[in-house]
C-alpha positions as CSV (number, residue, x, y, z in Angstrom):
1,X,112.2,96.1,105.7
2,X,114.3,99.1,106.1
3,X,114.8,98.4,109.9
4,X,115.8,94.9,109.1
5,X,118.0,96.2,106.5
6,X,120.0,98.3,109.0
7,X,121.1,95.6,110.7
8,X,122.3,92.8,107.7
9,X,126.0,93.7,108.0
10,X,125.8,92.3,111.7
11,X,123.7,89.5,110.5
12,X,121.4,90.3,113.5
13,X,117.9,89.3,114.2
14,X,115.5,91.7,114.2
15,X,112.2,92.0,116.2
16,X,108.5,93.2,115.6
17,X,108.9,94.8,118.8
18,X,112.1,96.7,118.0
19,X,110.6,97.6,114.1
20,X,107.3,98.6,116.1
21,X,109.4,101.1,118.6
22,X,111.8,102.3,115.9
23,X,108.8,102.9,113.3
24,X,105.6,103.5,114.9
25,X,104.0,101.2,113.3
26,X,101.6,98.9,115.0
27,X,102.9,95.4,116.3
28,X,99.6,93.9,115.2
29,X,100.0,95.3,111.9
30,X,103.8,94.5,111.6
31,X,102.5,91.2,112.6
32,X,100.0,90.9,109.6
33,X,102.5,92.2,106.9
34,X,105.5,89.8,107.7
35,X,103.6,86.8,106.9
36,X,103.4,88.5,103.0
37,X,106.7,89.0,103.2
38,X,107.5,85.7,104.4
39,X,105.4,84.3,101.7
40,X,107.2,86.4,99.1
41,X,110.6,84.7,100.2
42,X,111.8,88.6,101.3
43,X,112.2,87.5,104.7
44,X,113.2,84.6,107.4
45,X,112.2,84.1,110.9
46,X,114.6,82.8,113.2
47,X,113.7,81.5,116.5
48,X,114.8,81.9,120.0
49,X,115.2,84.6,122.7
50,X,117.3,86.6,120.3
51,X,114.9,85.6,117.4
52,X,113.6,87.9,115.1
53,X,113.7,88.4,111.5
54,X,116.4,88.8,108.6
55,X,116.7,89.0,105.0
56,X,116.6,86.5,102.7
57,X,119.2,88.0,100.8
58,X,121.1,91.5,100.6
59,X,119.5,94.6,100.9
60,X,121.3,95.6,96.9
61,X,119.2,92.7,96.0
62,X,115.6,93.0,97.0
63,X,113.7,95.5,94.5
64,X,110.9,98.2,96.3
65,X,108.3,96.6,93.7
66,X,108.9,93.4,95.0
67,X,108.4,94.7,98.4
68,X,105.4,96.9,97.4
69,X,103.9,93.8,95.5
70,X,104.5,91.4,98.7
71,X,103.0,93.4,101.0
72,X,99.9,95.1,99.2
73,X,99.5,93.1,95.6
74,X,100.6,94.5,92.4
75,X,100.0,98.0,91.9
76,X,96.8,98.9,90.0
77,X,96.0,102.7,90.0
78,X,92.6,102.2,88.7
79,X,90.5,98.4,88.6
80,X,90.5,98.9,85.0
81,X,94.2,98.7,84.4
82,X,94.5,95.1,85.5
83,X,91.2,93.9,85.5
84,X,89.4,95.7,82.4
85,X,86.8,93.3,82.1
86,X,85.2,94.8,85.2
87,X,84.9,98.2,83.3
88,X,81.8,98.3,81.0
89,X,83.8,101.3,79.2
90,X,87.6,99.9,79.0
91,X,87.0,99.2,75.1
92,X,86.2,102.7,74.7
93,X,87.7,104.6,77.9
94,X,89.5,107.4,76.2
95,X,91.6,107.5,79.4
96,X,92.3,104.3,80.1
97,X,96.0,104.0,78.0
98,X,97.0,107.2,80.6
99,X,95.8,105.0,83.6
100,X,97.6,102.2,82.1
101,X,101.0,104.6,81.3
102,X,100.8,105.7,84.8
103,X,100.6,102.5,85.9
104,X,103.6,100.8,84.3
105,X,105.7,104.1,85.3
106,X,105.4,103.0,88.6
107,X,106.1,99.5,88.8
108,X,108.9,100.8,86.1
109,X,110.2,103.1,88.9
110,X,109.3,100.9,91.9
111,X,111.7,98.0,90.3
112,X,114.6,100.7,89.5
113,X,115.0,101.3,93.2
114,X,116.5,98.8,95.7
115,X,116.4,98.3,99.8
116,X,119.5,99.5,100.1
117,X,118.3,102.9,98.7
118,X,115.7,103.4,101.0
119,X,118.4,102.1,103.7
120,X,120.7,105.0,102.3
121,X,117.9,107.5,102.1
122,X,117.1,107.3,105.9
123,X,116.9,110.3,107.9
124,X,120.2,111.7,109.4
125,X,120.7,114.1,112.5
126,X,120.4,117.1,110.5
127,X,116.9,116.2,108.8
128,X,115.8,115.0,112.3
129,X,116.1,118.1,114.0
130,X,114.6,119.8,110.9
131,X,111.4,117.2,111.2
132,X,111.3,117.9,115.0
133,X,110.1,121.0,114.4
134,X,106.8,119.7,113.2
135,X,106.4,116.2,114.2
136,X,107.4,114.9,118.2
137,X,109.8,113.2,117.8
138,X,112.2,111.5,114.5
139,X,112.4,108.0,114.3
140,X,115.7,107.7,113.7
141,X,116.9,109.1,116.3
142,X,114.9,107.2,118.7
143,X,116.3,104.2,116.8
144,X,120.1,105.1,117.2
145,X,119.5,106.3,121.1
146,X,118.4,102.7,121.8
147,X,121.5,100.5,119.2
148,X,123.7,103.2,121.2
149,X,121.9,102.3,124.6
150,X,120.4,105.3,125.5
151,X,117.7,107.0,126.4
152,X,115.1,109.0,124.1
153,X,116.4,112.1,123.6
């Protein structure tokens, strides 16, 4: 979503392949989470040889939960939470208002954040060169050698 992001003000198209290379993360799997996203209205395809995939509305607009929730279900710490039913000690589980606390924090904190944070949050050149000290190479670097047309540095 974040790589999709990055290109809204352009209104361009973006491809699995291009979020694969920029991300490292799998086609196939890329391939498997946009239909969720699709589903959840978060995303468009668009057809054609410079086809790919947009927004379906701004970045300020489209909450990480909703994200989160699309692409993995609601968030449920512990089976309980959601379904306590399934718990033969929920009635009684001294710990199961924490689990449930801890819960709603997070989908408190995961709907207080926006694309457009995570967007703003991305790596610049300075934490890059900090990351490349312990990982091979940064992301987004790779990402801005190929918008700027060249090679991996």
């Amino acid at each position: 979503m974040v790589e999709i992001a990055r290109r809204e003000d352009d209104h361009t198209a973006v491809s699995l392949a291009d979020v694969s290379r920029n991300t490292r993360i799998s086609r196939r799997y890329l391939e498997q989470l946009v239909i969720s996203l699709k589903n959840a209205a978060l995303v468009r395809g668009i057809a054609g040889k410079k086809g790919g995939y947009v927004l379906t509305r701004a970045a300020e607009n489209i909450k990480i939960g909703q994200i989160i929730e699309a692409a993995i279900g609601p968030v449920n710490i512990v089976d309980c939470v959601q379904h306590p039913q399934n718990c033969l000690e929920s009635t009684f589980c001294e710990c199961r208002w924490v689990y449930q606390t801890i819960n709603d924090r997070i989908v408190k904190v995961l709907n207080e954040l926006y694309l457009d944070d995570l967007v703003a949050h991305a790596h610049t050149d300075d934490q890059c060169q900090q990351l490349s000290a312990t990982a091979t190479s940064c992301p987004t670097r790779e990402r801005q050698s190929i918008e700027h047309g060249k090679e991996n540095e």
